[in-house]
Backbone as ProteinMPNN parsed JSONL, in Angstrom:
{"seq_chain_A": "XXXXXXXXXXXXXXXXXXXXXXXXXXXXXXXXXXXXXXXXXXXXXXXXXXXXXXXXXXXXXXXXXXX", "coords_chain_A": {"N_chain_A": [[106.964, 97.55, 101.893], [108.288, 97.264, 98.996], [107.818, 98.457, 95.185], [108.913, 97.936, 91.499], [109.005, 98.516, 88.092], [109.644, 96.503, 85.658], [111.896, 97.01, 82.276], [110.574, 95.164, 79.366], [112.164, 93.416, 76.715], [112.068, 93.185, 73.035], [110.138, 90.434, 72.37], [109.923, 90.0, 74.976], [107.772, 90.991, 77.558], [106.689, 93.651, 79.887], [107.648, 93.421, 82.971], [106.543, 93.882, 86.73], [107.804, 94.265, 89.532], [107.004, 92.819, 93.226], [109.149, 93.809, 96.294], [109.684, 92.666, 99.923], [110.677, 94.689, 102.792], [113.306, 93.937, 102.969], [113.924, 93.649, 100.847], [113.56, 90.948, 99.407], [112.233, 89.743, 96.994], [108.894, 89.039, 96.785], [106.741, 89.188, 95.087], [106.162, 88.793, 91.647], [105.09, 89.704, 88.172], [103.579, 89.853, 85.079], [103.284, 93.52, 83.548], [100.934, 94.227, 82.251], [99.217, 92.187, 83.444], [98.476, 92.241, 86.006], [96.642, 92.039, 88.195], [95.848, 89.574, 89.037], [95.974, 86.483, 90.774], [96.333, 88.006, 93.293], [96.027, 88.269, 96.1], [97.319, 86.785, 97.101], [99.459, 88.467, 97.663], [99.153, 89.575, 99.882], [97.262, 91.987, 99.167], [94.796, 92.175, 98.703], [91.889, 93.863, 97.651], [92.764, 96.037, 97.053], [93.009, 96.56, 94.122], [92.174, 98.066, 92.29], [94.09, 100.647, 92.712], [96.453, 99.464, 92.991], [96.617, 99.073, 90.393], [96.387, 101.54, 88.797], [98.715, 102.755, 89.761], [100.97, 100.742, 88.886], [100.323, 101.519, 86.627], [101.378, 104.29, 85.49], [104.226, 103.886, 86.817], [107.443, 104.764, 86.75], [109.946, 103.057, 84.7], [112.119, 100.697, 85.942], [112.379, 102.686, 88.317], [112.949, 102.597, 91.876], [110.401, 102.216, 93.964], [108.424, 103.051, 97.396], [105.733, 100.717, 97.963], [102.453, 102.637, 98.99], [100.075, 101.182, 99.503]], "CA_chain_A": [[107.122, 96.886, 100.623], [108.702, 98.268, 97.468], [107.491, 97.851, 94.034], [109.851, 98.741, 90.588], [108.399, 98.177, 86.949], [111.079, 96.169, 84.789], [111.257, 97.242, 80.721], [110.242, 94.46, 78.647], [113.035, 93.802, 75.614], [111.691, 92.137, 72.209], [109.422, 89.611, 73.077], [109.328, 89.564, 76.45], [106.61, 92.001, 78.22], [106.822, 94.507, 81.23], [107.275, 93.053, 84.739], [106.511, 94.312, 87.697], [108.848, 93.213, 91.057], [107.085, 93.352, 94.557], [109.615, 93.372, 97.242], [109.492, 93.341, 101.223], [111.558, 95.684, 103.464], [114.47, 93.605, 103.091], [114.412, 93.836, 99.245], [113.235, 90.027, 98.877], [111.458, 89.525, 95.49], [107.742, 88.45, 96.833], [105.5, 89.049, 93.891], [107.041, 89.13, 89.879], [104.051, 89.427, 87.722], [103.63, 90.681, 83.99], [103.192, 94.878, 83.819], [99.457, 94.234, 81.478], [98.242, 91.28, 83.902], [98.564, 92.665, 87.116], [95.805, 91.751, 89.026], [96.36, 87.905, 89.129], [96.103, 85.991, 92.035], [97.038, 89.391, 94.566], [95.432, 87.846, 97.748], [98.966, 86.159, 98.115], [100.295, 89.795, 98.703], [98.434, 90.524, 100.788], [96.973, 93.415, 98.211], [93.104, 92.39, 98.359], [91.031, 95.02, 97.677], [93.237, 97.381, 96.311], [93.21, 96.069, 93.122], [92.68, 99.19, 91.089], [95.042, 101.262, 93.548], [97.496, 99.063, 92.118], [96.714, 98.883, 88.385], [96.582, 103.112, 89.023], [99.913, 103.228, 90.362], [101.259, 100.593, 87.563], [100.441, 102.496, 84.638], [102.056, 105.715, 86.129], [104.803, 104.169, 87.392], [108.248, 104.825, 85.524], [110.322, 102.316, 84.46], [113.677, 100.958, 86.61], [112.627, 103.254, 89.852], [112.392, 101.4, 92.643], [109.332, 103.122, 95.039], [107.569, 102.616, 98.161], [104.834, 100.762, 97.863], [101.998, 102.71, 99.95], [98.436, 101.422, 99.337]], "C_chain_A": [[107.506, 97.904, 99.562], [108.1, 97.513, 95.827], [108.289, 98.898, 92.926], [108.87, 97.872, 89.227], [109.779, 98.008, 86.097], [110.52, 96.58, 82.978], [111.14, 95.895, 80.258], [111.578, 94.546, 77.503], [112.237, 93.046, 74.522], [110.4, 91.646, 72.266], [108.893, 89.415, 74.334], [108.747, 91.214, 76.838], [107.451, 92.631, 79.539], [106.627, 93.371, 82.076], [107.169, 94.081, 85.463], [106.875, 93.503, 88.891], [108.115, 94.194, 92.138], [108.39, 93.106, 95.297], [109.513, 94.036, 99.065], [110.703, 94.217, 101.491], [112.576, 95.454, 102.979], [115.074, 93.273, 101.633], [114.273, 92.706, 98.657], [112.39, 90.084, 97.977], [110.173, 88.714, 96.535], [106.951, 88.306, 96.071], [106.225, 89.428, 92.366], [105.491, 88.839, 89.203], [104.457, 90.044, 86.458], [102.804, 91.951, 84.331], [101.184, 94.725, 83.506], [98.849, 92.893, 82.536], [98.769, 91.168, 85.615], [98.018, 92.057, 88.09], [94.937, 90.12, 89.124], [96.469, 87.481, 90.456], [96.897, 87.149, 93.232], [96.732, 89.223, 95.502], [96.741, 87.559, 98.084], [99.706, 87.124, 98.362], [99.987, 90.068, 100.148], [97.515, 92.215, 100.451], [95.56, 93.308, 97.995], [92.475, 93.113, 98.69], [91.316, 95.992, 97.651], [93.771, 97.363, 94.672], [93.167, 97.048, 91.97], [93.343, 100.495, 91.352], [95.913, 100.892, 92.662], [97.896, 99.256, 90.706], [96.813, 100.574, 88.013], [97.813, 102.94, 88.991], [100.799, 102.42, 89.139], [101.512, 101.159, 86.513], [101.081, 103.954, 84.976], [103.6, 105.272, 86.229], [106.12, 104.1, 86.454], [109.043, 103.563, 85.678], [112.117, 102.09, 85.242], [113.806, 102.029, 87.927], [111.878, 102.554, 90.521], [111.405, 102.173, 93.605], [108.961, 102.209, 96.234], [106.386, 102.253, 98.121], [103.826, 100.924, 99.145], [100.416, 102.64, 99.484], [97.435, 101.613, 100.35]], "O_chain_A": [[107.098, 99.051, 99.38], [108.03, 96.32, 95.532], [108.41, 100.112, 93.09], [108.208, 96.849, 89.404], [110.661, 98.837, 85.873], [109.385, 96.518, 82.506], [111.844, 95.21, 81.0], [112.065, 95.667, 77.354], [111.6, 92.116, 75.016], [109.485, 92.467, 72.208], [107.848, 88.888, 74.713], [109.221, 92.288, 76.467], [108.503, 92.226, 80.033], [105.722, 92.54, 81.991], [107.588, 95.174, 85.079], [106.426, 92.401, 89.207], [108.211, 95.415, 92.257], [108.896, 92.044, 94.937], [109.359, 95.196, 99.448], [111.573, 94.458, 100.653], [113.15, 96.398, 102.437], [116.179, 92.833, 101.312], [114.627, 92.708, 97.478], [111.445, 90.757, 98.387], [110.587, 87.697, 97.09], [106.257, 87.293, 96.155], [106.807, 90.504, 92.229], [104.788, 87.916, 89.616], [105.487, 90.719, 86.453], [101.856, 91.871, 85.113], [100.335, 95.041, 84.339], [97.692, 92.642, 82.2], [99.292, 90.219, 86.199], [98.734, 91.495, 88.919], [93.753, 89.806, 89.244], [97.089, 88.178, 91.259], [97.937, 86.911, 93.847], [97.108, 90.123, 96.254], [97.288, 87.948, 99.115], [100.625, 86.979, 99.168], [100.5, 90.612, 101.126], [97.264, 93.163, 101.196], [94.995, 94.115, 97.257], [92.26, 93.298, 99.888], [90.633, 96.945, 98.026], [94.698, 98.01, 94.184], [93.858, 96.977, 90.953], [93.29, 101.399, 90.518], [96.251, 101.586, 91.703], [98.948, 99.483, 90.109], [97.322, 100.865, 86.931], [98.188, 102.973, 87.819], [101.379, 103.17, 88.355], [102.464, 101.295, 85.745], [100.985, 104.652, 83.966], [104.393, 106.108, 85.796], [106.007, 103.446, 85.417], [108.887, 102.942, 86.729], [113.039, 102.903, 85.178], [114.872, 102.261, 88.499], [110.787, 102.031, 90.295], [112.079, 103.062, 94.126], [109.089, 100.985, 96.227], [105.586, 103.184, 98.212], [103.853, 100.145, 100.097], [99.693, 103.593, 99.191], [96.258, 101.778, 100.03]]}, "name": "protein", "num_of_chains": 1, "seq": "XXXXXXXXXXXXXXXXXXXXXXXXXXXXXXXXXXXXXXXXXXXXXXXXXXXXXXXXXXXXXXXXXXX"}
């Protein structure tokens, strides 16, 4: 899985885009409300792994996500 942090313009807030291997969009969430229904990742119980790696991560690079 890959995860990229989108900028926010104006009004609209930070996203954050999960995607699998194949670069499908699985999880779009806002950057500040992260940890929202994440069982449907499959991401339970790495919930402040994630919100770690979030606030670090730069904006527009796309990474591996390895929790």
């Amino acid at each position: 899985m890959y995860i990229i942090k989108v900028k926010g313009k104006a009004k609209i807030p930070d996203y954050i885009q999960i995607r699998d291997e194949n670069f499908v969009l699985v999880a779009y969430f806002r950057a500040d409300r992260p940890l929202k229904n994440i069982e449907k990742f499959g991401l339970e119980g790495k919930e402040e792994e994630l919100a770690t790696l979030i606030q670090g991560l730069p904006f527009g690079k796309l990474q591996k996500l390895d929790l």
